[in-house]
N, CA, C and O atoms as a Tinker XYZ file with bonds, in Angstrom:
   532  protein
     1  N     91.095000   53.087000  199.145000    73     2
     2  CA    89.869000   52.392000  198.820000    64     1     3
     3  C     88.779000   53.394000  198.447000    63     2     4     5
     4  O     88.042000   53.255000  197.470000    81     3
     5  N     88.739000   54.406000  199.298000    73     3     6
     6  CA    87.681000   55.827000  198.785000    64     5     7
     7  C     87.841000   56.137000  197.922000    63     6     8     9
     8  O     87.044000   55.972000  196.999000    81     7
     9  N     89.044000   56.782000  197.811000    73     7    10
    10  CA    89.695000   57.152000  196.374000    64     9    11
    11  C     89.169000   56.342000  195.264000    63    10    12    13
    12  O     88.197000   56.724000  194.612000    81    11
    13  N     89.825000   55.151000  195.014000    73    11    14
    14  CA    89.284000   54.317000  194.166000    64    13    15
    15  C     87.629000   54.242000  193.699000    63    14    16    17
    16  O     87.216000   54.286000  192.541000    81    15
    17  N     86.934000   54.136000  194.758000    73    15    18
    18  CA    85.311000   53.826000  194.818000    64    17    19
    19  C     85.015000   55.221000  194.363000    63    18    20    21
    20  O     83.993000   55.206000  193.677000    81    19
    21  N     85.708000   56.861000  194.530000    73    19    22
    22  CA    85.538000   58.236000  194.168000    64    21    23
    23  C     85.590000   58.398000  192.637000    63    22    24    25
    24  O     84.753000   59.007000  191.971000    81    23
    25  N     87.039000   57.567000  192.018000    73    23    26
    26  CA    87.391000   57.426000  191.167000    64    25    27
    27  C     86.274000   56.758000  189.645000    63    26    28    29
    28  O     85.658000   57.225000  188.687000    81    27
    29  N     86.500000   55.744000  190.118000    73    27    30
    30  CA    85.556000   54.912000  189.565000    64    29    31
    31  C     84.113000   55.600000  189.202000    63    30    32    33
    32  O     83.668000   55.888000  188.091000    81    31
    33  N     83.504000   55.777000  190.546000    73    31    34
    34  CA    81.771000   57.033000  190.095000    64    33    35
    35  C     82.172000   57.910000  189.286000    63    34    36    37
    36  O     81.147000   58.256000  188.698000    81    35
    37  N     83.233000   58.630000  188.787000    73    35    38
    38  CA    83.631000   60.044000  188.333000    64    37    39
    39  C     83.912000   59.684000  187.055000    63    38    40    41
    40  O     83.526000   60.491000  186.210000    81    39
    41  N     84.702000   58.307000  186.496000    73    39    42
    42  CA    84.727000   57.221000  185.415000    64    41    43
    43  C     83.163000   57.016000  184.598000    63    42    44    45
    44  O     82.623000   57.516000  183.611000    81    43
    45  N     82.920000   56.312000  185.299000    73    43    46
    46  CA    81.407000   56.246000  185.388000    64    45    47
    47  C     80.276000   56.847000  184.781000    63    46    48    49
    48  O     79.601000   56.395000  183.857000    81    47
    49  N     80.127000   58.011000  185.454000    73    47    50
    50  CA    79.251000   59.056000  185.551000    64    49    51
    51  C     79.946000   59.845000  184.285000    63    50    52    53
    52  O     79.212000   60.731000  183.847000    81    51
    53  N     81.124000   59.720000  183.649000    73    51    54
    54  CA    81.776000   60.461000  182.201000    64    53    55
    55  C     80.957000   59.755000  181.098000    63    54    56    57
    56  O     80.609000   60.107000  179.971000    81    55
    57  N     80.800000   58.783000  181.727000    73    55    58
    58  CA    80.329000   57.879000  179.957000    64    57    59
    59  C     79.027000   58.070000  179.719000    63    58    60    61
    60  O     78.528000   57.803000  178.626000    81    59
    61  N     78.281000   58.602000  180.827000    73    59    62
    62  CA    76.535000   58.833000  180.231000    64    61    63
    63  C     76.512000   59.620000  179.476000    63    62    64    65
    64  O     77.546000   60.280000  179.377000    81    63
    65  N     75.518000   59.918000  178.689000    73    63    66
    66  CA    75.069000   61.409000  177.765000    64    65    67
    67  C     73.647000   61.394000  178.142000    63    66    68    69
    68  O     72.807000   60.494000  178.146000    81    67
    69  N     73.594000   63.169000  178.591000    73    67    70
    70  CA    72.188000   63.330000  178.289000    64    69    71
    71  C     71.842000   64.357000  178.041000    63    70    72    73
    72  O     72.778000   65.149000  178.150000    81    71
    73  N     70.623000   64.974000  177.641000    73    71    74
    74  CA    70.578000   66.090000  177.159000    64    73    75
    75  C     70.005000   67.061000  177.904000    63    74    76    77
    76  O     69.280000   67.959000  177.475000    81    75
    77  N     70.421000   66.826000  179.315000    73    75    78
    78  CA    70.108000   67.803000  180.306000    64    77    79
    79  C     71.044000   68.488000  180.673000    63    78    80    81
    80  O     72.175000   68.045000  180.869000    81    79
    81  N     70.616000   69.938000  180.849000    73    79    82
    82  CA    71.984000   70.718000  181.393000    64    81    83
    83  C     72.596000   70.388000  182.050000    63    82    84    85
    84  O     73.793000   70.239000  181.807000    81    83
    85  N     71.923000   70.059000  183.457000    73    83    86
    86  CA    73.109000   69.917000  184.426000    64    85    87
    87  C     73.756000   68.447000  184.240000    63    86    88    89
    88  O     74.743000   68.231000  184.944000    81    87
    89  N     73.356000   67.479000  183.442000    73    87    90
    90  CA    73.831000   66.239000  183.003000    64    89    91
    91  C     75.666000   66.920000  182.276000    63    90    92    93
    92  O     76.823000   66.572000  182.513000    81    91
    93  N     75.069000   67.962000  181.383000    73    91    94
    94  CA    75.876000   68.171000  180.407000    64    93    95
    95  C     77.116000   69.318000  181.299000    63    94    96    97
    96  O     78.318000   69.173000  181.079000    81    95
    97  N     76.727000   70.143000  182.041000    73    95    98
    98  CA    77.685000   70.937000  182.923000    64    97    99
    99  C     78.538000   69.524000  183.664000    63    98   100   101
   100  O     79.715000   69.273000  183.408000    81    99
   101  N     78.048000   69.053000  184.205000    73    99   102
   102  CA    78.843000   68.127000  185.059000    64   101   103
   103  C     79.857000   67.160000  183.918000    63   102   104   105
   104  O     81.015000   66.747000  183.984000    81   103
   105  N     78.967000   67.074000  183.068000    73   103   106
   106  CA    80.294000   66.329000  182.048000    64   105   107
   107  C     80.943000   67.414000  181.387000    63   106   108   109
   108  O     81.722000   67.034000  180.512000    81   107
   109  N     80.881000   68.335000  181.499000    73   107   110
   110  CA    82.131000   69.084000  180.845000    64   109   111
   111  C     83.099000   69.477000  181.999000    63   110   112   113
   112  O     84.253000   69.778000  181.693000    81   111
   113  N     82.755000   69.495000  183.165000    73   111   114
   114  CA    83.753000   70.096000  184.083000    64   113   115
   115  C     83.973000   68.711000  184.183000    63   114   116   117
   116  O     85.145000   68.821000  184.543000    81   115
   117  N     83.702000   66.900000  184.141000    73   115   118
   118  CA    84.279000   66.057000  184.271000    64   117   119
   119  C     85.806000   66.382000  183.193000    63   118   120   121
   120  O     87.011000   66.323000  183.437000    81   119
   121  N     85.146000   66.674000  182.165000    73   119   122
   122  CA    86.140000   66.592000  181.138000    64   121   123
   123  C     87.655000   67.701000  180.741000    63   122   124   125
   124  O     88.638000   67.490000  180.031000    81   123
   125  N     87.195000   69.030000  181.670000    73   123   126
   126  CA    87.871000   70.251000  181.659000    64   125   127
   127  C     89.027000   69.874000  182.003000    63   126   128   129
   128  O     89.181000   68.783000  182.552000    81   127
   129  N     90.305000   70.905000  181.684000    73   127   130
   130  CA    91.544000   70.459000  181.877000    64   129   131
   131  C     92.042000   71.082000  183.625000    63   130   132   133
   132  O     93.048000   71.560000  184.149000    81   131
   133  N     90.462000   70.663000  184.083000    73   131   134
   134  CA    91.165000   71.019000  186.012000    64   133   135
   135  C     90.424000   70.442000  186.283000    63   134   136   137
   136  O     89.991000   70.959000  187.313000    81   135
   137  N     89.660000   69.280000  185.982000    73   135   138
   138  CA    88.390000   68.623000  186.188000    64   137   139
   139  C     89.072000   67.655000  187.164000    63   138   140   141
   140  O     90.254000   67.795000  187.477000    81   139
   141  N     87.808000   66.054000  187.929000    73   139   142
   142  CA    88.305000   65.564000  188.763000    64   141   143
   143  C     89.362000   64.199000  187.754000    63   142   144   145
   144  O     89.305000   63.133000  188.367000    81   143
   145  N     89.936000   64.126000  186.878000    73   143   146
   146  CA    90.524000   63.241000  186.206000    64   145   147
   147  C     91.763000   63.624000  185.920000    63   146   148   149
   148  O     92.338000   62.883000  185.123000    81   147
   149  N     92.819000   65.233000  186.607000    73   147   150
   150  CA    93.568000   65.547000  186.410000    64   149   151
   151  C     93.852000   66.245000  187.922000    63   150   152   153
   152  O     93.127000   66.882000  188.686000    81   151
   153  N     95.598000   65.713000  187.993000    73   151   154
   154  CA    96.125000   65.922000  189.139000    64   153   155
   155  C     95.822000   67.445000  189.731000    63   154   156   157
   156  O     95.977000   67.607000  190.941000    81   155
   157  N     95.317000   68.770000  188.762000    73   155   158
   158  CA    95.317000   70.192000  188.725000    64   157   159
   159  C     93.850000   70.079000  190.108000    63   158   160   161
   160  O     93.772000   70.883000  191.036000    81   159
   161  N     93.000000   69.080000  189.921000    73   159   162
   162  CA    91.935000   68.738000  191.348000    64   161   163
   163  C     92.437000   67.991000  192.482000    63   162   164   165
   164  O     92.476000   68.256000  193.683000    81   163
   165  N     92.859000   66.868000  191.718000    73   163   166
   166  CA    93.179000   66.165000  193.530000    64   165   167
   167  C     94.500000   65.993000  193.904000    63   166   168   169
   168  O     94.929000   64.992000  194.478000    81   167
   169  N     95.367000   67.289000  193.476000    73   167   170
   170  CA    96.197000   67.799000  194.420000    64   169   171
   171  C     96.066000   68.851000  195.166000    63   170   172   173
   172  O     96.659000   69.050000  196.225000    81   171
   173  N     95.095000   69.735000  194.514000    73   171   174
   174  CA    94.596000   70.437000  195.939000    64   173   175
   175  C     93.618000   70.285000  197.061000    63   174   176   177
   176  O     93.377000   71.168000  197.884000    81   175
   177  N     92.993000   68.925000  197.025000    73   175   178
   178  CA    92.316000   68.133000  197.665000    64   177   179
   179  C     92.887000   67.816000  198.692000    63   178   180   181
   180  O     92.531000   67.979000  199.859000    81   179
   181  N     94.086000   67.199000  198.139000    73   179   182
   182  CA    94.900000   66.260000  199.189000    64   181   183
   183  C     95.840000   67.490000  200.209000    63   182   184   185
   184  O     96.467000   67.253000  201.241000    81   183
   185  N     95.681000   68.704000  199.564000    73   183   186
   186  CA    96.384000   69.749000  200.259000    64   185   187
   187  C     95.815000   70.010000  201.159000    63   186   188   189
   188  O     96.512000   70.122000  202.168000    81   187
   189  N     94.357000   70.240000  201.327000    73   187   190
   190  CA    93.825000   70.575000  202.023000    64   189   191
   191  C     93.704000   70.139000  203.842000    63   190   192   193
   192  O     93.276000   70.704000  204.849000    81   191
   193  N     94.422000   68.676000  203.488000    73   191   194
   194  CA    94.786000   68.143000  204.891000    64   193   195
   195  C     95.901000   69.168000  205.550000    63   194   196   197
   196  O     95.702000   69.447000  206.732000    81   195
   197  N     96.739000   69.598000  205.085000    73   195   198
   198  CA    97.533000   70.532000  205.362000    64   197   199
   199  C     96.876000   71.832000  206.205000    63   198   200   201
   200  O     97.525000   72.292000  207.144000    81   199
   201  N     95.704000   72.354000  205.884000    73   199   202
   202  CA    94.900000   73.327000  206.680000    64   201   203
   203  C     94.177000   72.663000  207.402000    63   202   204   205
   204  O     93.869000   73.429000  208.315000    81   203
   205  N     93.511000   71.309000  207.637000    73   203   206
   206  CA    92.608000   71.036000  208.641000    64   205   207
   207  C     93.785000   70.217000  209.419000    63   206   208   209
   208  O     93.260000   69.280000  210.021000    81   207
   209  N     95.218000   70.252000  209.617000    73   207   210
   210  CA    96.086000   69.929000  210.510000    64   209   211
   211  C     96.217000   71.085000  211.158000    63   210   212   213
   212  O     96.128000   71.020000  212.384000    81   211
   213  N     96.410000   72.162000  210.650000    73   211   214
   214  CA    96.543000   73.599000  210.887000    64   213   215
   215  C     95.800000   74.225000  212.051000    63   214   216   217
   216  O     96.146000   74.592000  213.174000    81   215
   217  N     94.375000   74.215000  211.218000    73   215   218
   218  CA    93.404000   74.289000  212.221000    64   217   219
   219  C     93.405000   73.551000  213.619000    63   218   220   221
   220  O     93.375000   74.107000  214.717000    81   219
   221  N     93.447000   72.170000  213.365000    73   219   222
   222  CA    93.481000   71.741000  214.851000    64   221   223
   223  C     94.660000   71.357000  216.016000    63   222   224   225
   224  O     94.580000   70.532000  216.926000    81   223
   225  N     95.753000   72.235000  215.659000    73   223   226
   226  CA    96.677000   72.528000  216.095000    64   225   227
   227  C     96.210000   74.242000  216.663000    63   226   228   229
   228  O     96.973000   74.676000  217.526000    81   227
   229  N     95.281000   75.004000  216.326000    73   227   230
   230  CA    95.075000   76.274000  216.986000    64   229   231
   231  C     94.653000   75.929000  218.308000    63   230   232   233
   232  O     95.092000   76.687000  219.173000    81   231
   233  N     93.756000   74.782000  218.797000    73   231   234
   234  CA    93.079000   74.318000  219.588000    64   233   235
   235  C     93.855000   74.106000  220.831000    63   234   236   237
   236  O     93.361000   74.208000  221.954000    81   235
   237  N     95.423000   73.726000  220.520000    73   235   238
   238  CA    96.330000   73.362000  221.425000    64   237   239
   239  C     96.831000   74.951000  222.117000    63   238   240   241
   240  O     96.976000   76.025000  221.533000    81   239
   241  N     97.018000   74.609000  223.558000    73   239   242
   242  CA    98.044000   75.692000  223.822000    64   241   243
   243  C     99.293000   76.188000  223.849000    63   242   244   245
   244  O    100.123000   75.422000  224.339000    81   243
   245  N     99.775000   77.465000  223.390000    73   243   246
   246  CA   101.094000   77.356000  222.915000    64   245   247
   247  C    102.131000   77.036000  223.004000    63   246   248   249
   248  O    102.902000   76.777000  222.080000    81   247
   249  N    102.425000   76.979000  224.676000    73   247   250
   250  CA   102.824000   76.194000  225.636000    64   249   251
   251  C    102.949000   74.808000  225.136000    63   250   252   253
   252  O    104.162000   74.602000  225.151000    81   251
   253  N    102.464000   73.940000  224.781000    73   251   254
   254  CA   102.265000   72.669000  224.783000    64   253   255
   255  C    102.757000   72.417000  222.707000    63   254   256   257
   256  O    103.153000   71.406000  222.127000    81   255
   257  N    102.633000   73.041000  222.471000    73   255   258
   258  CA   103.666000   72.659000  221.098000    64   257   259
   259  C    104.782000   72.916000  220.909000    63   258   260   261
   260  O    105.212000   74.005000  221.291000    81   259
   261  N    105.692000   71.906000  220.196000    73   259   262
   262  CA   107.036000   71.920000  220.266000    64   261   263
   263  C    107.346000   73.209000  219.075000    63   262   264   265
   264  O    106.585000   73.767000  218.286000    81   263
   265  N    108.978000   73.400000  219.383000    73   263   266
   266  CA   109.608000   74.349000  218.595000    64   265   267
   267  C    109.504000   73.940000  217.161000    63   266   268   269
   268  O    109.173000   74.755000  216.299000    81   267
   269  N    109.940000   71.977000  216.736000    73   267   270
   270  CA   109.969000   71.825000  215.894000    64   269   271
   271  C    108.257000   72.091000  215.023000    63   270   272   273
   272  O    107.985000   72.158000  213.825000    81   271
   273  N    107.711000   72.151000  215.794000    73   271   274
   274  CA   105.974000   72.586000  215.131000    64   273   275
   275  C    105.746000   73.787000  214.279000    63   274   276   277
   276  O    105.051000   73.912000  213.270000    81   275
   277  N    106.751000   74.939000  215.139000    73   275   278
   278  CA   107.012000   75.990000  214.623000    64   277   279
   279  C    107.858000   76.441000  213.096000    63   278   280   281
   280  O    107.640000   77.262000  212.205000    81   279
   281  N    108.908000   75.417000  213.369000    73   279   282
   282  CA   109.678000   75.179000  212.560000    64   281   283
   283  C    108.863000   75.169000  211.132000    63   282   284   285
   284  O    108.864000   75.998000  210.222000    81   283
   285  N    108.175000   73.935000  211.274000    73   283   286
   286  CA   107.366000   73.340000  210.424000    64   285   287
   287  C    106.064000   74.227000  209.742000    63   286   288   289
   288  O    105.412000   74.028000  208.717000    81   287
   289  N    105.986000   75.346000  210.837000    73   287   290
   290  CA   104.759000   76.234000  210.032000    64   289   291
   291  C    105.528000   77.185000  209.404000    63   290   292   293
   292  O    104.904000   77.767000  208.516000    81   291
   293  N    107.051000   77.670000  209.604000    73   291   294
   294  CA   108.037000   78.525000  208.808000    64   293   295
   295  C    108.047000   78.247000  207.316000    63   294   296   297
   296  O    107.976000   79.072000  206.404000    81   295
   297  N    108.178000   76.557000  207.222000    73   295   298
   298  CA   108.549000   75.758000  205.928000    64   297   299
   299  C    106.994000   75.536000  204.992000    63   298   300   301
   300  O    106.792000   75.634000  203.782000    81   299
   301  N    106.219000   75.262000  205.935000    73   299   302
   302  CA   104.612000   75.517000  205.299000    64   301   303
   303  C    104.460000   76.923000  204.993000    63   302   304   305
   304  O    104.138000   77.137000  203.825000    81   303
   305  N    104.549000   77.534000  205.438000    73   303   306
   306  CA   104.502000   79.143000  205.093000    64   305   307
   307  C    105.522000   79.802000  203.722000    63   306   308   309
   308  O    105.360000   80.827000  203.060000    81   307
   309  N    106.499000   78.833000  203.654000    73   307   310
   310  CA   107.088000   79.525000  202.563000    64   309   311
   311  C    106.517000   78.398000  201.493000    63   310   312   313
   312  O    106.442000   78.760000  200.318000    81   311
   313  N    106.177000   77.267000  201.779000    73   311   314
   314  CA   105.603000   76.245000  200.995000    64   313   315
   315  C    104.795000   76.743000  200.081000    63   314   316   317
   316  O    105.148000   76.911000  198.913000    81   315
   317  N    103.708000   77.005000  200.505000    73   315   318
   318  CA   102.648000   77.550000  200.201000    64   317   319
   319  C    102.207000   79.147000  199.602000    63   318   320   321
   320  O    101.229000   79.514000  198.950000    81   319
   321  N    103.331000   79.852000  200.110000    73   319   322
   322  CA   103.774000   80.797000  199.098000    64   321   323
   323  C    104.055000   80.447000  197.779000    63   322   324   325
   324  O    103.393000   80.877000  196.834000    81   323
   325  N    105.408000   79.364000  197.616000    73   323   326
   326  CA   105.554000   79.280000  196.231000    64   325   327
   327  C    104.678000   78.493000  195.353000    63   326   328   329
   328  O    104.746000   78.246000  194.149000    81   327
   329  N    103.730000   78.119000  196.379000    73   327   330
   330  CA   102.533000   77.433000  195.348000    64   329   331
   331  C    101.552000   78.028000  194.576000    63   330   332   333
   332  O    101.110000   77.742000  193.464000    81   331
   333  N    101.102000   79.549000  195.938000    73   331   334
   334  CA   100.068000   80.376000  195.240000    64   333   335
   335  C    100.783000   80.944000  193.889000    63   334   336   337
   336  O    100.127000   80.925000  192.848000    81   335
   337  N    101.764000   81.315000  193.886000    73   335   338
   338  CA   102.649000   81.745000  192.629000    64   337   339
   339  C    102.609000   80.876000  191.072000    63   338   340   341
   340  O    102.423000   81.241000  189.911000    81   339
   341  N    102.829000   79.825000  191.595000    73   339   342
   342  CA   102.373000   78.583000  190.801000    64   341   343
   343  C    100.832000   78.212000  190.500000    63   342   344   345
   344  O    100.558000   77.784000  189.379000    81   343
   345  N    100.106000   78.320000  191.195000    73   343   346
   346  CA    98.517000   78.041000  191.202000    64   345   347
   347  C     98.468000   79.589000  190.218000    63   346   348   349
   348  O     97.499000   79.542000  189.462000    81   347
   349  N     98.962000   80.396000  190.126000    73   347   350
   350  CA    98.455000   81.762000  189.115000    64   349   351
   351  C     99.522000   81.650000  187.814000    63   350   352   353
   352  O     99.321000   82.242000  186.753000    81   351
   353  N    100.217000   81.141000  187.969000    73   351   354
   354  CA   100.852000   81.097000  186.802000    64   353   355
   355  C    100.605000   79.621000  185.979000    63   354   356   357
   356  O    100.499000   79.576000  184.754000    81   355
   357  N    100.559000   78.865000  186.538000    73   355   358
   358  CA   100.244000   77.842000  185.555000    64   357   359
   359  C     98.826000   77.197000  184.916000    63   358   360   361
   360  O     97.887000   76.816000  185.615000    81   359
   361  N     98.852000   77.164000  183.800000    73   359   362
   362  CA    97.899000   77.422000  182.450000    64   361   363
   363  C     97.162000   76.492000  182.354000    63   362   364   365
   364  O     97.800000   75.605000  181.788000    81   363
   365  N     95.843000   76.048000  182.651000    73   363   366
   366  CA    95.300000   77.195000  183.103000    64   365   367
   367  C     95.439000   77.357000  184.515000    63   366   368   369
   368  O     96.117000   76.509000  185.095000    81   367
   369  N     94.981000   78.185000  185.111000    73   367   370
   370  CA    95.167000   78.964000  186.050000    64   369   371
   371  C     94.144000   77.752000  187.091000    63   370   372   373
   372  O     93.095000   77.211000  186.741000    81   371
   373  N     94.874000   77.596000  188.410000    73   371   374
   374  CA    94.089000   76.617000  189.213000    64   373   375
   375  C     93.932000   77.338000  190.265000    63   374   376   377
   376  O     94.908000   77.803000  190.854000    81   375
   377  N     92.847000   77.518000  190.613000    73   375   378
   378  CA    91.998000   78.671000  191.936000    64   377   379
   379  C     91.884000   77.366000  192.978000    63   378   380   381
   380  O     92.576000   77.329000  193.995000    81   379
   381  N     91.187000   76.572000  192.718000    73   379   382
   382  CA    91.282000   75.656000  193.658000    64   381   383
   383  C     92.706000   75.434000  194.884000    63   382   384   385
   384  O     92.803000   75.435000  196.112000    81   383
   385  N     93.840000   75.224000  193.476000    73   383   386
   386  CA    95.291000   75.029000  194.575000    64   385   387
   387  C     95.383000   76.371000  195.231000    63   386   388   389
   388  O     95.632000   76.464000  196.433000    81   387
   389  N     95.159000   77.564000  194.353000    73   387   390
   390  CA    95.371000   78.781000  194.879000    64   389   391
   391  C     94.723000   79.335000  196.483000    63   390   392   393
   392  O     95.193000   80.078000  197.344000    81   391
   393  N     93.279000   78.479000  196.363000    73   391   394
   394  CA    92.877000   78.950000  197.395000    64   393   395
   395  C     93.007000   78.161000  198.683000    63   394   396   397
   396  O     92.761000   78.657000  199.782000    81   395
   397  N     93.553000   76.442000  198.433000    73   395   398
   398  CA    93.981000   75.860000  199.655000    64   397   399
   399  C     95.383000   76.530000  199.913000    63   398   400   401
   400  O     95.598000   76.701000  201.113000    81   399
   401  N     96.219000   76.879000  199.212000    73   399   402
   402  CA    97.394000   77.551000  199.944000    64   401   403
   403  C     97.358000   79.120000  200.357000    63   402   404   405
   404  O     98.118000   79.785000  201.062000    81   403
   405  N     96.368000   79.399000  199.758000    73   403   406
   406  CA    96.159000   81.128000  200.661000    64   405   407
   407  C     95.460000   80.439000  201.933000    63   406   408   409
   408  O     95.793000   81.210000  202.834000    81   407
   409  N     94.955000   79.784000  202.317000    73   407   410
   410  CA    94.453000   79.157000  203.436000    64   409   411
   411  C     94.797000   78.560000  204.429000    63   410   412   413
   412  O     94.285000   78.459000  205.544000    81   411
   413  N     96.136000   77.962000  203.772000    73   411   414
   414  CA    97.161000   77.565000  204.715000    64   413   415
   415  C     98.158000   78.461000  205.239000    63   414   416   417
   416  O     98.808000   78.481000  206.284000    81   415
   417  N     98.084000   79.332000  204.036000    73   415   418
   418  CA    99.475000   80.433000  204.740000    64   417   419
   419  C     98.873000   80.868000  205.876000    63   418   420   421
   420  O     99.526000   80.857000  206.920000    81   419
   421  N     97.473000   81.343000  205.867000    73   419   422
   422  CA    96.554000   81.931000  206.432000    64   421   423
   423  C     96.561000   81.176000  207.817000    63   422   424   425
   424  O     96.692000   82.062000  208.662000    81   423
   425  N     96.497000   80.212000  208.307000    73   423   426
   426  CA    96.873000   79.449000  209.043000    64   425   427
   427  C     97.675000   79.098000  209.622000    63   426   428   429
   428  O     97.412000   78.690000  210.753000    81   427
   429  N     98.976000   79.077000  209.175000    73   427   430
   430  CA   100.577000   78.947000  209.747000    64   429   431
   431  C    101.095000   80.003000  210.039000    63   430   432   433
   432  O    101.840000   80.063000  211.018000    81   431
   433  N    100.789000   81.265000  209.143000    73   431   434
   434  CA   100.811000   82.293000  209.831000    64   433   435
   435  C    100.106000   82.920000  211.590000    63   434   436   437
   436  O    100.546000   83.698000  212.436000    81   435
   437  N     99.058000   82.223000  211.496000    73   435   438
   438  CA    98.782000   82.559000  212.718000    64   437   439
   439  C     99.535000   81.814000  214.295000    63   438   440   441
   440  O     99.917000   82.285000  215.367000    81   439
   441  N     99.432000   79.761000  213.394000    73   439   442
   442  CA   100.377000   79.497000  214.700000    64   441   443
   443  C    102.010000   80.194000  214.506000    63   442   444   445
   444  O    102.667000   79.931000  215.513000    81   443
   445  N    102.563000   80.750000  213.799000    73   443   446
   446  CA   104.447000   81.180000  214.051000    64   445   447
   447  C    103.676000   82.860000  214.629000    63   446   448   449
   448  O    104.465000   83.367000  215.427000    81   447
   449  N    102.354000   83.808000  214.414000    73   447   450
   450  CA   102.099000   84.461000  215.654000    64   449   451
   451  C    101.837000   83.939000  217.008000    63   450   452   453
   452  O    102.266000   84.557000  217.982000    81   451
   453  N    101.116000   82.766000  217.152000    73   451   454
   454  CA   101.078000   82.516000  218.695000    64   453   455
   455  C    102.070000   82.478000  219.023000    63   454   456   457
   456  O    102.329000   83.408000  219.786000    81   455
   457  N    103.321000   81.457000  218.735000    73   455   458
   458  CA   104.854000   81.432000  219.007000    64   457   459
   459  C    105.121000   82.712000  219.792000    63   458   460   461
   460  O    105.268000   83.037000  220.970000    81   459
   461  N    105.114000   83.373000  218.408000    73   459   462
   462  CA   106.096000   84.839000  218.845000    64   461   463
   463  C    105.652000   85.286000  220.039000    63   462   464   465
   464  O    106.416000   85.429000  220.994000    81   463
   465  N    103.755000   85.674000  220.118000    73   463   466
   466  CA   103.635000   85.682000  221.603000    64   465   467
   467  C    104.060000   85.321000  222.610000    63   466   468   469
   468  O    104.564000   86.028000  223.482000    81   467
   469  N    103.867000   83.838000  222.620000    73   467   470
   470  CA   104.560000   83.211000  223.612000    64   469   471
   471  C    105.710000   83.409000  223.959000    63   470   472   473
   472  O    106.050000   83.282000  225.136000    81   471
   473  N    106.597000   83.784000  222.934000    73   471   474
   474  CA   108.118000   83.945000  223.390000    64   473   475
   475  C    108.540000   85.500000  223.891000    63   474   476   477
   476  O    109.543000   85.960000  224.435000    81   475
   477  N    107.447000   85.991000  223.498000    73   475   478
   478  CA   107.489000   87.605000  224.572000    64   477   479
   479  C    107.894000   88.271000  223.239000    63   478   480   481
   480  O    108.163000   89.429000  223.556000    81   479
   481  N    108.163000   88.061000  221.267000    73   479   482
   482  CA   108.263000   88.639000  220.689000    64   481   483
   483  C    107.285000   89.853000  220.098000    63   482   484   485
   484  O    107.622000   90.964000  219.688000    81   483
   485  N    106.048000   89.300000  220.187000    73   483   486
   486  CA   104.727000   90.631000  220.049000    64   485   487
   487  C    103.983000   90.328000  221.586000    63   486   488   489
   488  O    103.908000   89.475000  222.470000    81   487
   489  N    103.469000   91.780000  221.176000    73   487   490
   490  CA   102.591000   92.222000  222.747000    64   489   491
   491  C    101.592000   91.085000  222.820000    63   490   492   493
   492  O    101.220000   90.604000  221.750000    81   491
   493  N    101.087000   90.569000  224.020000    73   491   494
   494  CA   100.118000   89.676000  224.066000    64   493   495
   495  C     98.636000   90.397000  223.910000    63   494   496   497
   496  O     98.553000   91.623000  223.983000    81   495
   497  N     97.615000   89.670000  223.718000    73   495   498
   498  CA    96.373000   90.339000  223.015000    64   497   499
   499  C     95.476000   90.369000  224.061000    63   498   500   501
   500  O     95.216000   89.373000  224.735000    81   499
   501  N     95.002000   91.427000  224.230000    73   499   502
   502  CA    94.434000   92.215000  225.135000    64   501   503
   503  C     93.082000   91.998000  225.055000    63   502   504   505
   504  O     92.430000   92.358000  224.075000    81   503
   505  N     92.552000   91.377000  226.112000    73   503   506
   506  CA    91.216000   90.987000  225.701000    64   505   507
   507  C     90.104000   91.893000  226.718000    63   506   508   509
   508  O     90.123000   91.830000  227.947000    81   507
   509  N     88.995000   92.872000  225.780000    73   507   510
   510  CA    88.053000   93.810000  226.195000    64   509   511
   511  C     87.326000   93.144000  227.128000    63   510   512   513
   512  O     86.951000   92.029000  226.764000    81   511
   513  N     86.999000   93.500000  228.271000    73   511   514
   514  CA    85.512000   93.412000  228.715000    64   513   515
   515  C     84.529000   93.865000  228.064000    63   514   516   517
   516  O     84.843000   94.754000  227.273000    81   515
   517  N     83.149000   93.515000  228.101000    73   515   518
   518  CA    82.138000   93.927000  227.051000    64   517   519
   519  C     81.655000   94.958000  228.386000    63   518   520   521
   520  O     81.683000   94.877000  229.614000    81   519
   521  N     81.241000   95.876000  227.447000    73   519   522
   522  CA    80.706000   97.062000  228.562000    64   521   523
   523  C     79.576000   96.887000  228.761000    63   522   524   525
   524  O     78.826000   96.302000  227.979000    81   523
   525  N     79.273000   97.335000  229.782000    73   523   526
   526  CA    77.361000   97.313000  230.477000    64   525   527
   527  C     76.669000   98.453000  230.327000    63   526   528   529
   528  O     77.120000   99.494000  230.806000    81   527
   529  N     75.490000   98.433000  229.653000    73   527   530
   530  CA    74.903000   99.308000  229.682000    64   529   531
   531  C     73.637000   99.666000  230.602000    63   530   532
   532  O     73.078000  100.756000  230.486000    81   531
């Protein structure tokens, strides 16, 4: 229903003309071939749920997530590899996808490090006292 009602304003808002810049910037990036009327935008939109799952899975303790979770950040992690590859190679070039999947790797990488911690594979992280002066 958002989508749609998103859709529609973005429809919309293409058909005015005016002879104001930022009238005229906004209708050309409506119209660009990564603009919001081509899948090259709101598939990395919709990716982005992929990192704010990410994120609030750091919140949990490691303890308390399953193996298959892990699993699942292995397969996101190589996921998202072959995307940034794709986000630079394909014409034109989409920074947007590029930068939700450097974001996610960025992310899954860290929960398959908590794992490893947990499983006694890297040293656990050593946390400073702040010194007194």
């Amino acid at each position: 229903m958002i989508s749609a009602c998103i859709l529609n304003f973005v429809l919309t808002i293409g058909r005015y003309s005016s002879s104001s810049s930022h009238v005229a910037s906004f209708k050309a990036f409506l119209n660009s071939p990564v603009g919001p009327r081509t899948s090259h935008f709101w598939g990395p939109i919709a990716n982005w749920g992929f990192v704010a799952a990410g994120l609030a899975d750091t919140k949990k303790p490691p303890e308390m997530i399953k193996v298959l979770d892990y699993y699942f950040a292995a397969v996101m992690c190589t996921y998202s590899l072959l995307f940034m590859r794709f986000a630079w190679m394909v014409q034109p070039r989409n920074y947007l996808l590029l930068a939700c999947h450097a974001s996610n790797e960025t992310v899954q990488l860290y929960q398959l490090s908590r794992w490893a911690r947990d499983q006694g594979y890297l040293p656990p992280v050593k946390k400073e006292e702040p010194s007194s002066l």
